[in-house]
C-alpha positions in Angstrom: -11.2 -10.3 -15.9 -14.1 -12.3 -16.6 -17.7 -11.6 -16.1 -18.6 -11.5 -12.2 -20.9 -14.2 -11.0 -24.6 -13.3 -11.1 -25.0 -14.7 -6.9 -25.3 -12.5 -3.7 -21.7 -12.3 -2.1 -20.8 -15.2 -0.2 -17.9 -16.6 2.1 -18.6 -19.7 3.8 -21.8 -20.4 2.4 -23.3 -16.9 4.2 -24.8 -14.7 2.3 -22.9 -11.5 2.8 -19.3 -11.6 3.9 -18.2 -9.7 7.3 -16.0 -7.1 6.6 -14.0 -4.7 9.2 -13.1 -1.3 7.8 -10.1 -0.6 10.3 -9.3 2.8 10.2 -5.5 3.4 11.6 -5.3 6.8 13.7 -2.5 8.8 14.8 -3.0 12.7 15.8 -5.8 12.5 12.8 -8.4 14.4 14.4 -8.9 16.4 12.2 -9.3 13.8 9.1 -11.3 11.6 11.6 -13.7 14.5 11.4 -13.8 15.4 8.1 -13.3 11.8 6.0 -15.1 9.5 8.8 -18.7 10.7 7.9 -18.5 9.4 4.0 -16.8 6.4 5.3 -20.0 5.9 7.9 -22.3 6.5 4.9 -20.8 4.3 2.5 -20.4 1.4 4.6 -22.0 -1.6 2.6 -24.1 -4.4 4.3 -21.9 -6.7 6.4 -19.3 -4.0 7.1 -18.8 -2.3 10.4 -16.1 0.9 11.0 -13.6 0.1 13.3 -11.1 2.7 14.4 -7.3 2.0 15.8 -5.5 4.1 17.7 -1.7 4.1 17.7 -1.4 6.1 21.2 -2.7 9.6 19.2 -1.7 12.4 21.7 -4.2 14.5 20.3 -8.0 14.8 21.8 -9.1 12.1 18.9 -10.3 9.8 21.3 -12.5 12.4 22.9 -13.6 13.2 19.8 -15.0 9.7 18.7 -16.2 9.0 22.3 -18.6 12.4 21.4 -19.4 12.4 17.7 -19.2 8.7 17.1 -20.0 6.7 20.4 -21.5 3.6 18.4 -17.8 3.3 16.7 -15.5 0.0 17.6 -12.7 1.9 19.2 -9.1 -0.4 19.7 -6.7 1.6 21.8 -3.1 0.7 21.2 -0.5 1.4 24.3 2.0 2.9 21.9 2.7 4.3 18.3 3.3 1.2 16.8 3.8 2.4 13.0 1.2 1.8 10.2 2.7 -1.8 10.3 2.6 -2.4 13.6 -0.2 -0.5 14.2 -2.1 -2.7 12.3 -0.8 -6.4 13.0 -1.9 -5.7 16.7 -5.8 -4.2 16.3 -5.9 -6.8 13.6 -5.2 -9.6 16.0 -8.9 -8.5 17.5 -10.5 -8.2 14.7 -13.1 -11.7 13.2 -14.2 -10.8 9.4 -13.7 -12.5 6.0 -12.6 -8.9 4.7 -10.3 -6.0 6.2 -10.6 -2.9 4.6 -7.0 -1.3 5.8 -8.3 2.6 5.0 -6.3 5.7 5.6 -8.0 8.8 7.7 -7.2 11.2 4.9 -9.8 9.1 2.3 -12.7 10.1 1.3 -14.6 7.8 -0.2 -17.4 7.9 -2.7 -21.0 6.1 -2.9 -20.6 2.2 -3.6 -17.0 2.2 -3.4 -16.8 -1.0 -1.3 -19.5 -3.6 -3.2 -17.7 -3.9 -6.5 -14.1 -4.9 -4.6 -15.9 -7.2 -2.6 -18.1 -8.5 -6.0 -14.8 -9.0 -7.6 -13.0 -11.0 -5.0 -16.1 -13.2 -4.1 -15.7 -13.8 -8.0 -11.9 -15.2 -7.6 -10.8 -17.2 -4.3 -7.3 -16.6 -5.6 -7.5 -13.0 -5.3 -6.1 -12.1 -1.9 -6.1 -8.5 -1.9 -7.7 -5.1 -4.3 -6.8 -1.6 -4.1 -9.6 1.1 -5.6 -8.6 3.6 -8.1 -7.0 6.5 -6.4 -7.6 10.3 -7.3 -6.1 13.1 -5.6 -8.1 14.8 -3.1 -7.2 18.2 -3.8 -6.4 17.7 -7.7 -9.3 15.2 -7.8 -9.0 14.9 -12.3 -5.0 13.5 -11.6 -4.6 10.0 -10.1 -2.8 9.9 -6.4 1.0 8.9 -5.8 0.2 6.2 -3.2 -1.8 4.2 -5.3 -3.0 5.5 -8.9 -4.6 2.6 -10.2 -3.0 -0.2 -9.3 1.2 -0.4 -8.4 3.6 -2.3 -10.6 7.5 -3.2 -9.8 10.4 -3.0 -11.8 13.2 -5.4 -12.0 15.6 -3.6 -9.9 13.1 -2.9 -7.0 11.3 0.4 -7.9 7.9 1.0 -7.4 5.3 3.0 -9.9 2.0 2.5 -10.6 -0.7 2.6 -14.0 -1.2 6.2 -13.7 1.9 7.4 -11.8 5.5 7.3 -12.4 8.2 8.5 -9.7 6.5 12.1 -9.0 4.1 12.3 -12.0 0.8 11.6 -11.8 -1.3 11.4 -14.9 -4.6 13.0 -15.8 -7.8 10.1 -15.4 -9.2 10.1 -18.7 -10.4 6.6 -18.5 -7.3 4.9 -19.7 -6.6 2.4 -16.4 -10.6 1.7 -15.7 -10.0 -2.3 -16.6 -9.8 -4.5 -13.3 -6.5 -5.8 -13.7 -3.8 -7.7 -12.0 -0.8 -5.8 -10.0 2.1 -6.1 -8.6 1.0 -4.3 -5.1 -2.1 -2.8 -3.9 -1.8 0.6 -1.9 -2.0 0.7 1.9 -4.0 3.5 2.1 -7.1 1.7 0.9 -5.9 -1.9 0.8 -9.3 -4.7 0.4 -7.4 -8.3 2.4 -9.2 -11.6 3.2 -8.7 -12.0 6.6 -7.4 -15.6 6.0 -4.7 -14.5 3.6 -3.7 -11.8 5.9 -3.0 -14.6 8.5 -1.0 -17.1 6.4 0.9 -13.9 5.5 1.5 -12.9 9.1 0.2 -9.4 8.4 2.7 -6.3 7.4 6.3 -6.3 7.9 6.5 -4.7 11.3 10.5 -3.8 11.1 9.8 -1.5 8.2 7.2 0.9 10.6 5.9 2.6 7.6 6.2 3.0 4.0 6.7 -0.1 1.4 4.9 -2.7 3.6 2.7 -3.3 1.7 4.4 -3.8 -1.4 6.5 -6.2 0.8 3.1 -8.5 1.8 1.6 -8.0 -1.6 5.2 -9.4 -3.0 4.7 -12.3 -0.6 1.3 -13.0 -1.7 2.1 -13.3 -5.0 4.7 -15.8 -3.8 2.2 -18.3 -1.9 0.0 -17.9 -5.2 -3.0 -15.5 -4.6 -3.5 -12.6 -7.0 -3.8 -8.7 -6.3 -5.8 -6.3 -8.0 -7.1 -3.2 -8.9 -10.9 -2.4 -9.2 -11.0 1.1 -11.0 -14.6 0.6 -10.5 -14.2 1.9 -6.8 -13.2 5.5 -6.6 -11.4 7.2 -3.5 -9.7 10.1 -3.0 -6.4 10.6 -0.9 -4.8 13.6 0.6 -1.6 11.9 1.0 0.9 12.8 3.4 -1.3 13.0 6.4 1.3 11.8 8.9 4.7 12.3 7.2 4.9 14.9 4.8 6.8 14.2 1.8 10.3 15.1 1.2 10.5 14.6 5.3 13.9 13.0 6.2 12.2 10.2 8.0 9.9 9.1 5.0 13.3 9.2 2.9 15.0 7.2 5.1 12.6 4.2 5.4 11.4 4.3 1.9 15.3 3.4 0.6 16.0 1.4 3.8 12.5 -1.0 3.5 12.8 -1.3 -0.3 16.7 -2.7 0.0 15.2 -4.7 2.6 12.1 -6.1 0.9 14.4 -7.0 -2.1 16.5 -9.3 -0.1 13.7 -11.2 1.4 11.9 -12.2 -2.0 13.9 -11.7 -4.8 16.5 -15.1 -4.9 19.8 -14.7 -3.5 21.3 -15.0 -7.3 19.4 -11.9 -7.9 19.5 -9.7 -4.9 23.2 -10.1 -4.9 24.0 -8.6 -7.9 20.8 -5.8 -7.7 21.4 -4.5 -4.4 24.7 -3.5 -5.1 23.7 -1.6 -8.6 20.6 -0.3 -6.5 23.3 1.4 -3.9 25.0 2.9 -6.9 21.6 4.2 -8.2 20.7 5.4 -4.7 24.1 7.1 -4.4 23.4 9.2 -7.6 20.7 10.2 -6.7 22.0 11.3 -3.2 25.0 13.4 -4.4 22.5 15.0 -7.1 20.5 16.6 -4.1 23.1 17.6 -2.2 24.7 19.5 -4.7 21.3 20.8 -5.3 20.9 21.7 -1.5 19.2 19.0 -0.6 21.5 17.9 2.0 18.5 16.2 4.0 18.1 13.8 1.7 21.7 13.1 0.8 22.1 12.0 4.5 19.0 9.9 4.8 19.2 7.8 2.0 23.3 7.4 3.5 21.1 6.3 6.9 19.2 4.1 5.1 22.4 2.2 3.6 24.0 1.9 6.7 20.3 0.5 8.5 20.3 -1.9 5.6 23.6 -3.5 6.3 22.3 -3.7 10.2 19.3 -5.5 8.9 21.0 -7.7 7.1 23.5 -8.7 9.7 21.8 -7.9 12.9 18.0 -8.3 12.6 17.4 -10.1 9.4 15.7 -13.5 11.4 13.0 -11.4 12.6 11.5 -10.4 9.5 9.0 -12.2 7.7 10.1 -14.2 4.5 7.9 -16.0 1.8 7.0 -19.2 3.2 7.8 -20.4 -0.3 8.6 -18.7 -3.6 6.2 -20.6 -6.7 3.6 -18.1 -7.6 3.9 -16.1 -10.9 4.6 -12.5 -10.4 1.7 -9.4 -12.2 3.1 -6.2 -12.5 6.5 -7.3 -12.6 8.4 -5.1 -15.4 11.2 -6.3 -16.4 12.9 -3.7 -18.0 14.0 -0.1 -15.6 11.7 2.4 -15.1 14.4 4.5 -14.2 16.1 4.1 -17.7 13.0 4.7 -19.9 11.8 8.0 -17.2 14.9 9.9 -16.7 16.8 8.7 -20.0 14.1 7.9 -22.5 12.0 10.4 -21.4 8.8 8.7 -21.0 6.4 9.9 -18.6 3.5 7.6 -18.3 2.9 3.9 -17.7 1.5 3.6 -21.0 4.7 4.5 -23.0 6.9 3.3 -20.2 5.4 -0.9 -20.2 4.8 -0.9 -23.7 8.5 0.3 -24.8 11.5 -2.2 -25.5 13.8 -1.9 -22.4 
């Protein structure tokens, strides 16, 4: 990336872009009250903290009503997903910037003025993740993000600093702003503007991979997304679905089969998915005979929702408006191959080797 213009931020010829930090709430009292206060602190000039309730059943509404009266509040009449949840309180929401921020961050000081710097710097950047530590390991980078997520050929996500379920020490080695496939959800930068020509999030996926899907789709109509490892936050992960839980199984396999055959071209996705359900099955019957049973059946589910998708519901999604822009973070060999075959267990080895 180039050096970042030496001008106050500006959108529209104002001086500081408006920018909603829309937090997503469900049962999250208890992160409301412990992450909300660095987020209130760290707020940069021209932002304002907006929380969104998906119908929490918990007393988190009573809570914010107390603690944080001076809080945007947007109460939602039902659990509408992380998707859904947010293409409704986004719909009353008027900034340049959305900040889509997860109740289990915690953020650190200045975390928010070098994304915005960098973006005010490139009108073709649409979107910018931070770098993402664990919270409770806070040397290791976090699964949902790391610093910055890449996709391989046949559909699999990783990211510069994690690869399937390791996560590598941050010694420094990802702290370039770079280009990227997708930017995590949990801490996803948007312009407002980009967010509408997108139509938001993908609301048949509910949760998990949406935002790989509208990153993919961005890419498509030609803006960029990046990673700005000069903003640091760190994630619990997990907060609403824990992992290894049936349901996050199931719509990780089902909304990645899915998010394949809406971008990749038919030429492609008709030969991948098929190899992918091959893939998928392997690694099905390898957990049931290890147990796992759970997971045997749900990523079964998610085959069988996939084919209902495709047949049944496919014209509600949302597909590229057009397919021209150059894909980052595309690798084109299989991370699959070089992890579980060649043995390589960071990004590093894994981009740089000969697939």
């Amino acid at each position: 990336m180039g050096k970042f213009r030496n001008k106050p931020f500006s959108v529209h010829h104002k001086m500081t872009p408006t920018i909603a930090i829309v937090i997503l709430n469900y049962n999250g009292r208890r992160y409301l009250e412990q992450f909300l206060p660095f987020v209130t602190a760290n707020t940069c000039p021209g932002g304002e903290v907006i929380i969104a309730d998906n119908a929490s059943t918990d007393d988190s509404l009573a809570f914010l009503k107390e603690k944080y009266p001076e809080l945007r509040v947007i109460v939602l009449d039902r659990n509408y997903g992380f998707a859904g949840g947010y293409n409704m309180a986004l719909q009353q929401v008027h900034t340049d910037y959305y900040v889509l921020l997860n109740s289990d961050v915690e953020v650190t000081p200045g975390w928010m003025e070098p994304i915005v710097k960098l973006m005010e710097s490139d009108a073709t950047i649409g979107a910018c993740q931070p770098k993402m530590r664990m919270y409770a390991q806070r040397e290791l980078f976090e699964y949902a993000g790391a610093a910055g997520g890449w996709l391989d050929y046949l559909g699999y996500p990783f990211a510069r600093g994690r690869i399937f379920d390791v996560c590598e020490e941050d010694q420094g080695q990802y702290d370039d702003a770079a280009p990227v496939f997708w930017a995590s959800g949990a801490a996803l930068f948007i312009r407002s503007k980009v967010w509408h020509e997108m139509r938001g999030l993908e609301n048949f996926f509910f949760a998990h991979q949406e935002e790989i899907d509208m990153c993919w789709r961005m890419q498509l109509a030609g803006y960029k997304v990046y990673v700005c490892p000069r903003s640091v936050v760190f994630h619990v992960g997990g907060g609403t679905l824990p992992k290894g839980n049936e349901r996050k199984v199931f719509l990780n396999f089902r909304n990645n089969l899915i998010m394949m055959a809406k971008c990749l071209p038919v030429e492609q996705w008709l030969w991948k998915i098929p190899f992918r359900f091959l893939l998928d099955s392997i690694s099905a019957w390898k957990s049931l005979f290890a147990g796992e049973a759970v997971y045997f059946w749900a990523i079964l589910e998610a085959h069988l929702a996939f084919f209902k998708w495709l047949f049944v519901s496919r014209k509600k999604s949302l597909f590229p408006a057009k397919k021209r822009g150059k894909l980052q973070g595309w690798y084109v060999g299989s991370v699959v191959w070089q992890y579980f075959v060649k043995g390589k267990k960071t990004f590093t080895e894994i981009v740089k080797a000969k697939s």
